[in-house]
C-alpha positions as CSV (number, residue, x, y, z in Angstrom):
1,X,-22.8,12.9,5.9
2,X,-21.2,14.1,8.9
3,X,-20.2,18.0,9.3
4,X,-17.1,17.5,11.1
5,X,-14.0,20.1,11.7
6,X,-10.7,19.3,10.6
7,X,-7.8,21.1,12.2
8,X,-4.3,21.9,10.7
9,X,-2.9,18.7,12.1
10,X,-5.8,16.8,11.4
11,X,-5.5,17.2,8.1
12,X,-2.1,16.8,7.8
13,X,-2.3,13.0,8.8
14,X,-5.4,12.4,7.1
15,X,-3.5,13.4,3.8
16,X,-0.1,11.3,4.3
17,X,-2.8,8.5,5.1
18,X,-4.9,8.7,2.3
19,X,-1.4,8.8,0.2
20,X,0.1,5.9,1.7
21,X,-3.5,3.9,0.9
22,X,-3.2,5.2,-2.1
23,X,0.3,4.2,-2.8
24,X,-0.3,0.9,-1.0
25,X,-3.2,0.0,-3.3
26,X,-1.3,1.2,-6.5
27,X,1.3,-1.1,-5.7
28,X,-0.9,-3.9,-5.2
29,X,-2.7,-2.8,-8.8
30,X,0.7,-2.9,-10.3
31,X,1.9,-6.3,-9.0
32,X,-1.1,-8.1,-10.7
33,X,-0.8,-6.1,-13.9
34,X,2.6,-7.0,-14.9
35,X,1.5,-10.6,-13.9
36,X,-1.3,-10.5,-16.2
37,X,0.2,-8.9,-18.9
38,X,3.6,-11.2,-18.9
39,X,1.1,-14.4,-18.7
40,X,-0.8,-13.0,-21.3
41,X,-0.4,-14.6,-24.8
42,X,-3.4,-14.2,-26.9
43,X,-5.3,-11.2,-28.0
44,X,-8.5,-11.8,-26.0
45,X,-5.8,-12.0,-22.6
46,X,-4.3,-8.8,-23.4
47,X,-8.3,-7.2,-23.9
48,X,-8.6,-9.2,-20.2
49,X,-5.7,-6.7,-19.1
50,X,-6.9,-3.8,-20.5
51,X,-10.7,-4.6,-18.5
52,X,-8.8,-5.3,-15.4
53,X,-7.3,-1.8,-15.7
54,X,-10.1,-0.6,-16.1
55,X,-11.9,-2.3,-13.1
56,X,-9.2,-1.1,-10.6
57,X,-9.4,2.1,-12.4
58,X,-13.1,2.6,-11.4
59,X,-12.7,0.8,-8.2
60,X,-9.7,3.7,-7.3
61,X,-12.0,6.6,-8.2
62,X,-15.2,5.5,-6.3
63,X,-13.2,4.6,-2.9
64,X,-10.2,7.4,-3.0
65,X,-12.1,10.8,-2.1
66,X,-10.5,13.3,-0.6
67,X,-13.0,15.8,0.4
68,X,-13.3,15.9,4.3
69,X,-16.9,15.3,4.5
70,X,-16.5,11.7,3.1
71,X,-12.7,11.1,4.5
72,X,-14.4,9.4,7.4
73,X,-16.5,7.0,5.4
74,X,-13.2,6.7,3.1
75,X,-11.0,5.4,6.1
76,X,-13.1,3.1,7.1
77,X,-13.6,1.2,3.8
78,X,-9.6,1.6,3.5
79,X,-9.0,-0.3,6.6
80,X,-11.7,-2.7,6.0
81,X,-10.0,-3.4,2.7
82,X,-6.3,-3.6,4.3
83,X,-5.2,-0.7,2.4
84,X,-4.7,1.2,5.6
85,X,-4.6,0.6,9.3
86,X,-5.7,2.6,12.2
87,X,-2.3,3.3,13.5
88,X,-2.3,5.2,10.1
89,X,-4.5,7.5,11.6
90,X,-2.9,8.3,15.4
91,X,-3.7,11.9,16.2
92,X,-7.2,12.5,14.9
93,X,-9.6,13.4,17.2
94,X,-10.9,10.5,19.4
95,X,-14.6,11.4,18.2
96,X,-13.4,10.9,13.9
97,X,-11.5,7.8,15.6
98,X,-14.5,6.6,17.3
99,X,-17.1,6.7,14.1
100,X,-14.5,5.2,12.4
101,X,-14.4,1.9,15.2
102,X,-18.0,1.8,14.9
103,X,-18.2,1.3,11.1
104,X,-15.4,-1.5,11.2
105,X,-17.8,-3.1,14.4
């Protein structure tokens, strides 16, 4: 875990980034729900809904953490996963850009 300094600005866009992944993965999570649950016609495919939720659910709590000693590691995984892009990011400081290049390397 790196011990890195956030400033005022930093933080700033690292918290209107981590809400538009957010929002940007929530939407995605939505879409597929209301697919699954207008396709689903049986008892067993609704229970299929209901573990999906749950899936995402537990997916969206282990990658969204917002505590600055893991926003790096978060960022990264969040533009691996297309939730986010490094444009997102323009104004950090070229070092928490850098570690962030090397991990998508």
């Amino acid at each position: 875990m790196l011990d890195l300094k956030w400033s005022a600005g930093e933080k700033r866009i690292a918290r209107r980034a981590f809400d538009a992944a957010l929002d940007t993965a929530l939407a995605g999570i939505m879409s597929e729900f209301k697919a699954r649950a207008a396709a689903a016609a049986t008892p067993s495919e609704m229970w299929a809904v209901e573990d999906y939720l749950r899936r995402c659910r537990r997916d969206l709590d282990e990658v969204f953490d917002y505590r600055y000693s893991r926003l790096i590691d978060v960022f990264g995984v969040l533009i691996r996963e297309g939730h986010l892009a490094e444009a997102d990011l323009a104004g950090l400081s070229e070092e928490k850009l850098a570690i962030i290049r090397r991990m998508l390397a």
